[in-house]
C-alpha positions as CSV (number, residue, x, y, z in Angstrom):
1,X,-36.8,-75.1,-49.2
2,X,-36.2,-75.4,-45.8
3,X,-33.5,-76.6,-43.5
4,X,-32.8,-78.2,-40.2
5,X,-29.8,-77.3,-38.2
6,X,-28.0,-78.1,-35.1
7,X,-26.8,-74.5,-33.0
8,X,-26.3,-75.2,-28.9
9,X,-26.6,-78.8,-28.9
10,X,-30.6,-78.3,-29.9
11,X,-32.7,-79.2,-33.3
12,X,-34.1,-75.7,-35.4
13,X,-36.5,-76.0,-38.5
14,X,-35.4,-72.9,-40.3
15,X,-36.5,-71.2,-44.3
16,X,-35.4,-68.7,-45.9
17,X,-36.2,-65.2,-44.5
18,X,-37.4,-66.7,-41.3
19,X,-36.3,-65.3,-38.0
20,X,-35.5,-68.0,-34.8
21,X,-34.5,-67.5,-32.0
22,X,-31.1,-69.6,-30.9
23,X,-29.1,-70.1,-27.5
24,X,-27.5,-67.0,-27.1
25,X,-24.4,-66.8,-29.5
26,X,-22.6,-63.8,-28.2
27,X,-22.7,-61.5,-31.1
28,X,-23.7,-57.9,-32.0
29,X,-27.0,-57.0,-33.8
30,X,-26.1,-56.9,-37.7
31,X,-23.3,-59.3,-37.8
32,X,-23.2,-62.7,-40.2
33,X,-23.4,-66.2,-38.4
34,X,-22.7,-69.4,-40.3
35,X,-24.2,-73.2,-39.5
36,X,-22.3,-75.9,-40.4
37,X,-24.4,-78.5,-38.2
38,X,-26.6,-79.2,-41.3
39,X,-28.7,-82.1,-40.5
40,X,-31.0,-82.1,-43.5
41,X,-32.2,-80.5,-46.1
42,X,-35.0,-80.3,-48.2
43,X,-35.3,-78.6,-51.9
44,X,-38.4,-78.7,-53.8
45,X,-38.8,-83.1,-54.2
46,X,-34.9,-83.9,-53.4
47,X,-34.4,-84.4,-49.3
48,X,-30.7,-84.8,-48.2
49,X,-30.2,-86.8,-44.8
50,X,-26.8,-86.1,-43.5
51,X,-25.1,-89.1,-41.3
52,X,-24.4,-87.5,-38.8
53,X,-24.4,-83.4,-41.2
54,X,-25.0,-83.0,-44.9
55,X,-21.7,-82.3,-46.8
56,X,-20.8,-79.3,-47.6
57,X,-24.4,-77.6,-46.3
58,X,-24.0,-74.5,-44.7
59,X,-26.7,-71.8,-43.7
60,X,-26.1,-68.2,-43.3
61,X,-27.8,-65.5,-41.0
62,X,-27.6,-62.0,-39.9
63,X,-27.9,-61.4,-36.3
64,X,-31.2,-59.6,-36.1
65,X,-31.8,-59.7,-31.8
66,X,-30.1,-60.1,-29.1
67,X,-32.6,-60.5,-25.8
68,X,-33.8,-63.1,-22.7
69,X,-37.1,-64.8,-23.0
70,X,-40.0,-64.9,-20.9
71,X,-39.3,-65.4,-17.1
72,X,-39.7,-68.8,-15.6
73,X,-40.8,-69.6,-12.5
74,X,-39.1,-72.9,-10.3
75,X,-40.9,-73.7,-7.2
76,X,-39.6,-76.4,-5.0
77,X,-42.1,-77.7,-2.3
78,X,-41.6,-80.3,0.9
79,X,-44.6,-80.9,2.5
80,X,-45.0,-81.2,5.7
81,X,-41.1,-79.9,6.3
82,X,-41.6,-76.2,6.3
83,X,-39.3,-75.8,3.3
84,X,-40.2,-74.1,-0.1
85,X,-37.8,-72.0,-2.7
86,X,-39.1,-69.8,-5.4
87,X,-36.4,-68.8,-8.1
88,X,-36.5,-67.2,-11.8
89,X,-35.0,-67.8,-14.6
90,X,-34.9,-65.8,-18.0
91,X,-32.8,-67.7,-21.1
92,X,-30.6,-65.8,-22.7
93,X,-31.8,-66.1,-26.7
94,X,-30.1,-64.8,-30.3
95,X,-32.7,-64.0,-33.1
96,X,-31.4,-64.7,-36.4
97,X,-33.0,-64.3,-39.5
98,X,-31.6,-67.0,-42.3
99,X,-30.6,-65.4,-45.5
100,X,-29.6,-68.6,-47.4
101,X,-29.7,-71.9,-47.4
102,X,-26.7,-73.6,-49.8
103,X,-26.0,-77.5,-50.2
């Protein structure tokens, strides 16, 4: 069985017991999360499309992680001008780890 879910205006592929890491959601390590975006899901041979979410599909998670990600460089370059900027960037992430999956 698995899922996929809208969170952030992005696409996840989730299963059950499987941990992902979402835009950061602004919650505390051990607390429940809920999607409703449920775009479609898939149980054994049956596959629901939803238009634009499946009815009445939800997912729920525990907040497992809170963290950033891997910095990322951004280099801008003009040649011949003399001008260059080197800045970072680390995202802010959410690790959740799905605990069911109900349609």
């Amino acid at each position: 069985m698995y899922a996929i879910f809208e969170s952030g205006g992005r696409q996840y592929h989730g299963e059950p017991q499987q941990v992902i890491r979402v835009d950061s959601l602004g919650l505390k390590t051990g607390d429940k999360v809920e999607f409703d975006r449920v775009l479609a899901v898939r149980d054994d041979d049956d596959l629901q499309v939803g238009r634009p979410y499946v009815e009445g599909a939800k997912i729920a998670a525990t907040v497992v992680q809170q963290g950033r990600g891997k910095k990322i460089r951004v280099f801008t370059y003009r040649r011949k001008k003399h001008s260059k900027r080197l800045r970072g960037h680390r995202q802010d992430f959410t690790a959740v780890r799905i605990d069911k999956i109900s349609v």
